[in-house]
C-alpha positions as a Markdown table, in Angstrom:
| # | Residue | x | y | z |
|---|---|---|---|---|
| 1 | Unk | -0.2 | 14.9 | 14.4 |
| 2 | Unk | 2.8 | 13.2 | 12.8 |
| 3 | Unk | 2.6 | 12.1 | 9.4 |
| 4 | Unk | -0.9 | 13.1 | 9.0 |
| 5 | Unk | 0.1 | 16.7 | 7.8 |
| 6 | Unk | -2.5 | 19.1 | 8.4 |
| 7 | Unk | -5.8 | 16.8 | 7.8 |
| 8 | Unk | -6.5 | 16.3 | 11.6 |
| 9 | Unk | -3.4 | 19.1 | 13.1 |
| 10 | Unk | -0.2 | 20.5 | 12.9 |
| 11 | Unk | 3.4 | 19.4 | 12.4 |
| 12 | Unk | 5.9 | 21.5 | 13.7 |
| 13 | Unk | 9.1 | 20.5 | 15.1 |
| 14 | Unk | 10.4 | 20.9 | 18.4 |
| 15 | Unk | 11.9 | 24.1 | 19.7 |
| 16 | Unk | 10.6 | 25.7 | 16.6 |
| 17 | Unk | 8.6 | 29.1 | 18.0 |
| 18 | Unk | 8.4 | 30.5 | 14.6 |
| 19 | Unk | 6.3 | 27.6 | 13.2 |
| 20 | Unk | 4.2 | 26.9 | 16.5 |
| 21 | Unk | 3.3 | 30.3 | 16.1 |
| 22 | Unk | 2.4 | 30.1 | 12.7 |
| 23 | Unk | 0.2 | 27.1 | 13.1 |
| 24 | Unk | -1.5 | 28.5 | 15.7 |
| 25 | Unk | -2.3 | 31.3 | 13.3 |
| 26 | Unk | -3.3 | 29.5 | 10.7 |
| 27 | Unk | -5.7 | 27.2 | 13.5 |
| 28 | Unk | -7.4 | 30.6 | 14.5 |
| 29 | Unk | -7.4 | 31.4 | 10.7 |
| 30 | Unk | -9.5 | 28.3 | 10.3 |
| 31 | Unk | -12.1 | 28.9 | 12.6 |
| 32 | Unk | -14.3 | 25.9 | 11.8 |
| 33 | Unk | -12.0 | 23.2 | 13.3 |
| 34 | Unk | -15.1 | 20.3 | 12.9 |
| 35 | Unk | -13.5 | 18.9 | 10.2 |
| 36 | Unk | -9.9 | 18.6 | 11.5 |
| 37 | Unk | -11.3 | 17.0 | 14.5 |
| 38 | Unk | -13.3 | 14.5 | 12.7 |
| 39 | Unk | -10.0 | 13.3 | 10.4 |
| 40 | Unk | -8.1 | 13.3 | 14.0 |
| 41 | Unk | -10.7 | 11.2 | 15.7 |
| 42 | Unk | -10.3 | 9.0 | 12.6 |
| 43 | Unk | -6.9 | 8.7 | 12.0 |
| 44 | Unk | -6.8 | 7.4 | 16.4 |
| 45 | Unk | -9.4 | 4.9 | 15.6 |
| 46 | Unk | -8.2 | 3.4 | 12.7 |
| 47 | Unk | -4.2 | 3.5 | 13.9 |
| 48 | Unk | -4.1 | 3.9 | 17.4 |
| 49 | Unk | -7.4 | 2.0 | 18.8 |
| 50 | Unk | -6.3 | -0.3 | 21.2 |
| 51 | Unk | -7.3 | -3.6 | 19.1 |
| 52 | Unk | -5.5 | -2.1 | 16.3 |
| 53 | Unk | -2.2 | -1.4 | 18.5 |
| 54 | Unk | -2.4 | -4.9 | 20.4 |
| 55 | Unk | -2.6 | -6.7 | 16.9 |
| 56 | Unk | 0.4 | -4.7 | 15.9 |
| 57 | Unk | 2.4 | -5.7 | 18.9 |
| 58 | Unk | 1.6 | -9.6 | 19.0 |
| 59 | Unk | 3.3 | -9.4 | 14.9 |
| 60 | Unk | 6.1 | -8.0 | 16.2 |
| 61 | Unk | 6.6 | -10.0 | 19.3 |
| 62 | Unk | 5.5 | -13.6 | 17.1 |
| 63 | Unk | 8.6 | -12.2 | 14.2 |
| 64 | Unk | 11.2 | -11.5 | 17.1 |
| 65 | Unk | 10.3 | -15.6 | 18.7 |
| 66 | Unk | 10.3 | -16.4 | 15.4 |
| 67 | Unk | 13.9 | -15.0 | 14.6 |
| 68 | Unk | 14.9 | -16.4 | 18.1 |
| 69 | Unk | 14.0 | -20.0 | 17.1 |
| 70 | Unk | 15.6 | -19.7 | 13.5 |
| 71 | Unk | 19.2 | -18.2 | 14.7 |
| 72 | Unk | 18.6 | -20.9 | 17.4 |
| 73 | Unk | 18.3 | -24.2 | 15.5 |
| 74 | Unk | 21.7 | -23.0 | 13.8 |
């Protein structure tokens, strides 16, 4: 998961076999995996839950009428 390091997954970049492979190690290594999908299942509901994400979008929409009305009454 991006920017979460490995609380809830694994980062590895694309096209990167050596890495993926490594994760994946390291994942089987684990064995418990519980706690990584608990942080996971966090991290979605507090950043990605679909309130959250429709809040985020009506700021950005409200700042780019915003800016439109600004640039407009110049």
């Amino acid at each position: 998961m991006t920017g979460h390091n490995t609380e809830c997954g694994y980062l590895v970049p694309p096209n990167n076999v050596e890495m993926l492979a490594q994760a994946i190690e390291n994942a089987l290594e684990q064995g418990d995996i519980s706690q990584t999908q608990e942080a996971a299942q966090q991290i979605v509901r507090k950043y990605y839950h679909v309130d959250v994400m429709v809040d985020a979008y009506a700021k950005l929409y409200q700042q780019v009428i915003d800016k439109q009305k600004k640039s407009q009454k110049r």
